[in-house]
C-alpha positions in Angstrom: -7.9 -31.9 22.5 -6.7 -35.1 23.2 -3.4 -36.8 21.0 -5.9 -39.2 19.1 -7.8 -36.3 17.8 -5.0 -34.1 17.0 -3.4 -37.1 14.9 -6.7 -37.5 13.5 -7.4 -33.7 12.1 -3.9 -34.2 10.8 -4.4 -37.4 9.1 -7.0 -35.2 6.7 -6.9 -36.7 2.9 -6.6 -33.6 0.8 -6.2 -35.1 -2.5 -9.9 -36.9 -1.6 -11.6 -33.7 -0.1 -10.6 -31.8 -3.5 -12.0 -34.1 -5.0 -14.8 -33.8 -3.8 -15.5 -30.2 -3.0 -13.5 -27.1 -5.2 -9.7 -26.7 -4.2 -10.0 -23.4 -3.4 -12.3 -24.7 -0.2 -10.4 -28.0 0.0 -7.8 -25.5 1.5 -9.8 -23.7 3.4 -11.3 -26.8 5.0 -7.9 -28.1 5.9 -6.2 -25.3 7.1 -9.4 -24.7 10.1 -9.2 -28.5 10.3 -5.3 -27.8 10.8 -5.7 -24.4 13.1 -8.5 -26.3 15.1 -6.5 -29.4 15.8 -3.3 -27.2 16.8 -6.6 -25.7 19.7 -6.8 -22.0 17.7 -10.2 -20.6 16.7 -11.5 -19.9 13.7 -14.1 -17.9 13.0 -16.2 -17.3 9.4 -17.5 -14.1 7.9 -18.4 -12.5 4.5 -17.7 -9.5 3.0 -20.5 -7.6 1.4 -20.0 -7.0 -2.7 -19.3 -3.4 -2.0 -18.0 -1.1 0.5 -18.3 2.5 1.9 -15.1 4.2 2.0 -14.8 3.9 5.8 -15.0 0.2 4.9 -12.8 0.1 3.0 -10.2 2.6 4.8 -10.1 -0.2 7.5 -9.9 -3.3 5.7 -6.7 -1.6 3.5 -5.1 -0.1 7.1 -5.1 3.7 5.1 -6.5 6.4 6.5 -10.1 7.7 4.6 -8.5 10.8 3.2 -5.8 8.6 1.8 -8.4 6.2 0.1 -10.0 9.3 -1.3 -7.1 10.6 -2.7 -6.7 7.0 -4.3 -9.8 6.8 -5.4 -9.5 10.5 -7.1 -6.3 9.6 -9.0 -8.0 7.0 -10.3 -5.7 4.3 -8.7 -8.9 2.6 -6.9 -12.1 2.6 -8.6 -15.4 4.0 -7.1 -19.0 5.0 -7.9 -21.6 7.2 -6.6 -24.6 5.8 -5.2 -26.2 9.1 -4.7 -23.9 11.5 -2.9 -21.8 8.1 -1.3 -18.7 6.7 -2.7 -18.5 3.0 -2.3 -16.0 0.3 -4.3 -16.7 -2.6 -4.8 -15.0 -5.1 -2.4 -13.2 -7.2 -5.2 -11.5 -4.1 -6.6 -10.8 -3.1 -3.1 -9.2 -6.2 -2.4 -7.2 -5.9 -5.8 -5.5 -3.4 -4.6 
């Protein structure tokens, strides 16, 4: 990336692009614009509303016996859908 474009992703008006779009993706928006210039990667993905516990293991860096003992004390909720556990990923995420 040459200087010019580097000073230009910097240059980003943040007061006018939360105007225009919510802040909570006006910051989003300038800190790829931000990782990009600097010549990092950024890469975009969703999360799915709810989770199996294996999921869920992962994305808290627990083991799945120790999520299950969470979830069993009632410190993380869960529900059965049939004989699977899953949480949903906002309540995951809480914790």
């Amino acid at each position: 990336m040459t200087d010019t474009a580097a000073a230009q992703a910097e240059a980003v008006d943040t007061a006018a692009l939360t105007s225009a779009v919510p802040p909570e993706l006006a910051n989003i928006l300038t800190e790829a614009i931000r990782i990009i210039a600097a010549g990092g990667t950024v890469t975009l993905g969703s999360i799915p509303d709810e989770l199996t516990t294996t999921n869920a293991a992962d994305m808290l860096d627990i083991s799945r016996p120790t999520l299950r003992k969470l979830i069993q004390s009632r410190q993380i909720p869960a529900h059965k859908v049939g004989s699977h556990t899953r949480l949903k990923t906002d309540e995951g995420l809480d914790y």
